[in-house]
N, C-alpha and C positions, 0 to 999 in steps of 0.2 A: 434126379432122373425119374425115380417114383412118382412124385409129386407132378410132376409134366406128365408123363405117360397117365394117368388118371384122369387130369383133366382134360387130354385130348381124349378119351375115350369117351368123357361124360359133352364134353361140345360136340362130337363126334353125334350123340344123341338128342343135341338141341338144347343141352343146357348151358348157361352162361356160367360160367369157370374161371375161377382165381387160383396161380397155386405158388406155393412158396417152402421153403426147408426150414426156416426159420421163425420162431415162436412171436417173435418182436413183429416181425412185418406181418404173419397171421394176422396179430390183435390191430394192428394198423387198416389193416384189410379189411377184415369184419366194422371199423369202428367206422370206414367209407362206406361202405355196401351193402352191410345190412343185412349176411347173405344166409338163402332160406337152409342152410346145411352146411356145416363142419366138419369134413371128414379129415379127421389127420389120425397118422402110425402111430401108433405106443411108444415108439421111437421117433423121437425128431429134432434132428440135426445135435445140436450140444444141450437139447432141453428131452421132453418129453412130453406126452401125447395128455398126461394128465395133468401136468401143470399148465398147460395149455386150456384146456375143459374150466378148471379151476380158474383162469384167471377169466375167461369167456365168462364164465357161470358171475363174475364179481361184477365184470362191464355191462350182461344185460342177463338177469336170472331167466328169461324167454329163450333164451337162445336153445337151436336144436342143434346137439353134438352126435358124433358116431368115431367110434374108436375101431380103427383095423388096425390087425397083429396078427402075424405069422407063430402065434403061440396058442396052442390049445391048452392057458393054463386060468382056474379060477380066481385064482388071487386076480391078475389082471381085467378080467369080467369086470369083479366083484371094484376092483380101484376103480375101472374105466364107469359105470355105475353112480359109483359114490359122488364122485367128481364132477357130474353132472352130465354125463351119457345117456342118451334112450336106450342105445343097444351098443354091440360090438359085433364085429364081425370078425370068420377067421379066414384068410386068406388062404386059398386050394387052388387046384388047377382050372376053376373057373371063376374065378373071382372077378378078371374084367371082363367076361361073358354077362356074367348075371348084373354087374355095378351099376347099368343105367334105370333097370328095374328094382333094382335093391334103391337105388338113391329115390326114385318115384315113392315107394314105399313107406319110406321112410318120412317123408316130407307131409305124406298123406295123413300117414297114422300120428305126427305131431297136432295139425292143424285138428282133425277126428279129436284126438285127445281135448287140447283148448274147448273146443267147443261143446264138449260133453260136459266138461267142467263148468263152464260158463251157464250150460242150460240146465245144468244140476243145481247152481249156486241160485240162481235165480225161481228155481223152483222153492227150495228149501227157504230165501228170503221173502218168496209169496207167502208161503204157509206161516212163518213165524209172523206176518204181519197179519193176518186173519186169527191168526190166534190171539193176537195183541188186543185186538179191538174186540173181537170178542167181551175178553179178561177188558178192556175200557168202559164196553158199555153197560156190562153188569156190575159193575162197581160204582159208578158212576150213577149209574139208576137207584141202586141203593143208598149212596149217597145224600143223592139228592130227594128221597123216599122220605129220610131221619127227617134229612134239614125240613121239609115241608110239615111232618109232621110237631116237629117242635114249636114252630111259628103258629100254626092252626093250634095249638092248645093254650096260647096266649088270646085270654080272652077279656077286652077291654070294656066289653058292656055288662061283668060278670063283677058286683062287685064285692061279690062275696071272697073270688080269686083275691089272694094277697100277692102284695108286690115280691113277696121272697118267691112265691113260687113261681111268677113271669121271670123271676132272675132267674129261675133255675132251667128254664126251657130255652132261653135266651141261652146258657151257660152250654146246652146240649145242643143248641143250635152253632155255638160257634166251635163244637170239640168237631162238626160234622166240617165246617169249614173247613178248619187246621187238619183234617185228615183228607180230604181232599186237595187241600196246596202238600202234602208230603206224598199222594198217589203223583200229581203234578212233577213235583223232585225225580220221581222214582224215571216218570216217564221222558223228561228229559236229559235224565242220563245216560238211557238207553239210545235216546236221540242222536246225543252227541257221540257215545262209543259205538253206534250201528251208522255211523257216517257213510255213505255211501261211495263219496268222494275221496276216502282216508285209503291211501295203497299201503300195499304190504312196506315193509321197510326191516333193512336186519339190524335185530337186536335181541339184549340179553332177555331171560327170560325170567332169569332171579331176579335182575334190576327192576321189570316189570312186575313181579310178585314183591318186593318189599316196596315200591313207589304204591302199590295193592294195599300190604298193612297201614304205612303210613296214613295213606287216604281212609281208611277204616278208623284209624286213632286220633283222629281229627275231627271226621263224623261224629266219633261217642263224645269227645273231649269236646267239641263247639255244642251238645246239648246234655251239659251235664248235668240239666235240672230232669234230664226225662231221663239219663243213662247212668243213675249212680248206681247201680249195683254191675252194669259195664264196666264203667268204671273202675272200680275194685276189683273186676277180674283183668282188667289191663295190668294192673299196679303189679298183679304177680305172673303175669301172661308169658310163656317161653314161648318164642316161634321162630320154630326150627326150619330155615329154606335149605333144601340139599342142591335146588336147580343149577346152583353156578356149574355144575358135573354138565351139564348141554352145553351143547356149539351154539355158534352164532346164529341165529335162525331167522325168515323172514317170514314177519307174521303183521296182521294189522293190528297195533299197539293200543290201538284205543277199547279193541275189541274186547283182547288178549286181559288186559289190565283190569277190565271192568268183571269177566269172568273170576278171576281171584280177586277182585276185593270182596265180591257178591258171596263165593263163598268161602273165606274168611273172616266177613262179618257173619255171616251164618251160623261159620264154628266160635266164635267171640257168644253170642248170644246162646248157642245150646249150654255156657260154660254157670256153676253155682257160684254167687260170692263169696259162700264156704269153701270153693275147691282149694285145697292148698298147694297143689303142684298144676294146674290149666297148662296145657299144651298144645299147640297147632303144628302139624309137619305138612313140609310142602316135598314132595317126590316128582320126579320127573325121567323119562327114558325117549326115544326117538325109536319106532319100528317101520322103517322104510321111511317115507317122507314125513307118518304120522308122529306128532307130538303126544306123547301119555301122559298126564298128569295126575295124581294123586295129592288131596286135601283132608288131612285125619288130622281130627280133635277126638279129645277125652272128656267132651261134657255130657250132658243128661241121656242122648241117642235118641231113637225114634222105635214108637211100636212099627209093625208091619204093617197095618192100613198108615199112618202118614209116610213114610219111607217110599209107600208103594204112589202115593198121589202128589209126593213133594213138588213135580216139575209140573203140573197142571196148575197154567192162569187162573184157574177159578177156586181153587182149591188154599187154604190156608189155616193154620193152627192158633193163629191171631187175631182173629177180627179180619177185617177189610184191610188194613194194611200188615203183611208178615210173611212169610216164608213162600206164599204161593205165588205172590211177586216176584218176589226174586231169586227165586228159580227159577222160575217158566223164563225168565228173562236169558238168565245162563244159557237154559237150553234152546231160545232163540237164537245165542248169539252162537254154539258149539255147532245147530245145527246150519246155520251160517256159512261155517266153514268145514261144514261135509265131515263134521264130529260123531260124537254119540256122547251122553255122557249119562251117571247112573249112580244111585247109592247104595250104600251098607250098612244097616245100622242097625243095634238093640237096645234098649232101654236101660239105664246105667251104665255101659258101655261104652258110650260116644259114636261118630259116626263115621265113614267113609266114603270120601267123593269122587268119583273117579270121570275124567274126560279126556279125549281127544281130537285132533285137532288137525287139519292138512293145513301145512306149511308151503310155504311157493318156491318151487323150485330154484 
């Protein structure tokens, strides 16, 4: 009877209207129609109003819900919320007065939302691509700066020059090479985890952060002629994930994944061959839609001027290829998705990384 009286007040007002007491024929409904608003009771029929949300929120994560109840209580709010509500409403003695205007409102302030989101995301993916290229072509110029000038000091009408030392220009001509095909590596990983085309999708987040190490243990392990002192901090390495403690969450996997292995190799390399106890933890909490993540290691740390420049493209504590890489890269891909992220650190102490992350409804 609710459910009809509702919707003839809302056709009553020009909108097209479906209505039902039943949660089964609901999701039936929605899965024909498409339709721009959900409103169902906290109560319904032999189910309820948030099992209903929840199963809406599994069939299409866009969907826009609204919870009424005759209950002025938080817990309810705070369920109808979680489950995937924009809002609740409580039912008073105008409730189908105000309902055609409430439903207008409602519909507005979802689309408003999307689209804020959308021109935010795409703001934040301008910027981190100007930053990229930036950090490309000054690497890149340098680069190619060495290599020129290695070649120009091989001097063949000089025959004073011995052939050992054209080998040795020759030799710094091609370290310029190999450091440029691993900027190359760097850039197409970014490529592929900054997919444009790649949707959210729900998944775990620990499976994502240990598929993270593993990929990390593979990198050191496939060049163990450049990572034997890696190496050896593998062999005694503890890494502790707490993430399995999160829900299922929908996030873009390639992103997410590239984010912890970047810095988990990070904490791998801050670590001494001498350490005897090397530890990486991975932390994880959920505040509103945001994901928080936390990545602490126990190796060398950072003073304050690198700590303070670590996420700057251009910046790095290695040469042309190291830490200012892949950083700036994280925080392309955190600021991506409407993150932050930030470090802690002291020298002898190791460091801590902290980011977050909006997850898709």
């Amino acid at each position: 009877m609710t459910a009809n009286y509702v919707a003839e007040t809302l056709k009553a007002a020009g909108f097209d209207t479906r209505a039902t007491d039943s949660q089964t024929e609901a999701l039936a409904l929605y899965q024909e129609h498409k339709a721009d608003l959900v409103l169902t009771n906290h109560h319904l029929g032999s189910g309820t109003g948030t099992a209903l949300l929840k199963a809406l929120r599994k069939m299409d994560p866009d969907f826009l819900g609204v919870m009424t109840t005759g209950i002025g209580n938080e817990d309810v709010a705070r369920e109808a919320i979680l489950s995937g509500a924009l809002d609740y409403v409580i039912k008073n003695g105008y409730y189908y007065q105000k309902l055609p205007s409430m439903v207008l409102d409602f519909i507005v302030r979802h689309k408003t939302r999307k689209s804020s989101r959308f021109d935010l995301e795409q703001k934040h993916r301008l910027e981190a691509q100007a930053e990229l290229a930036v950090w490309f072509d000054h690497n890149f110029k340098n680069i190619l700066s060495a290599l020129t000038g290695s070649l120009n000091l091989i001097d063949f009408d000089n025959d004073g020059q011995s052939s050992e030392k054209r080998k040795e220009y020759v030799r710094d001509g091609l370290d310029c090479v190999k450091t440029a095909m691993k900027l190359l590596d760097s850039l197409s990983a970014l490529s592929r985890s900054g997919d444009a085309f790649e949707t959210p999708s729900p998944v775990s987040v620990a499976v994502l952060a240990d598929e993270a190490f593993l990929e990390v243990k593979r990198t050191i392990e496939g060049n163990s002629d450049e990572n034997v002192t890696l190496g050896r901090v593998l062999e005694r390495l503890r890494f502790e994930n707490y993430l399995s403690r999160l829900p299922i969450l929908k996030v873009v996997s390639g992103d997410l994944r590239t984010i912890f292995s970047v810095l988990i190799k990070n904490a791998v390399e801050s670590m001494s061959s001498k350490q005897t106890n090397p530890i990486v933890t991975l932390k994880g909490e959920m505040v509103g839609p945001h994901l928080c993540c936390v990545v602490e290691d126990n190796g060398k740390g950072m003073d304050e001027t690198v700590a303070k420049h670590a996420f700057e493209p251009l910046y790095s504590t290695k040469g042309l290829v190291g830490v200012g890489m892949s950083l700036a890269m994280v925080r392309s891909l955190v600021l991506k998705h409407l993150g932050e992220v930030g470090c802690e650190s002291e020298p002898g102490k190791g460091s801590i990384f902290r980011f977050t992350y909006l997850t898709e409804d």
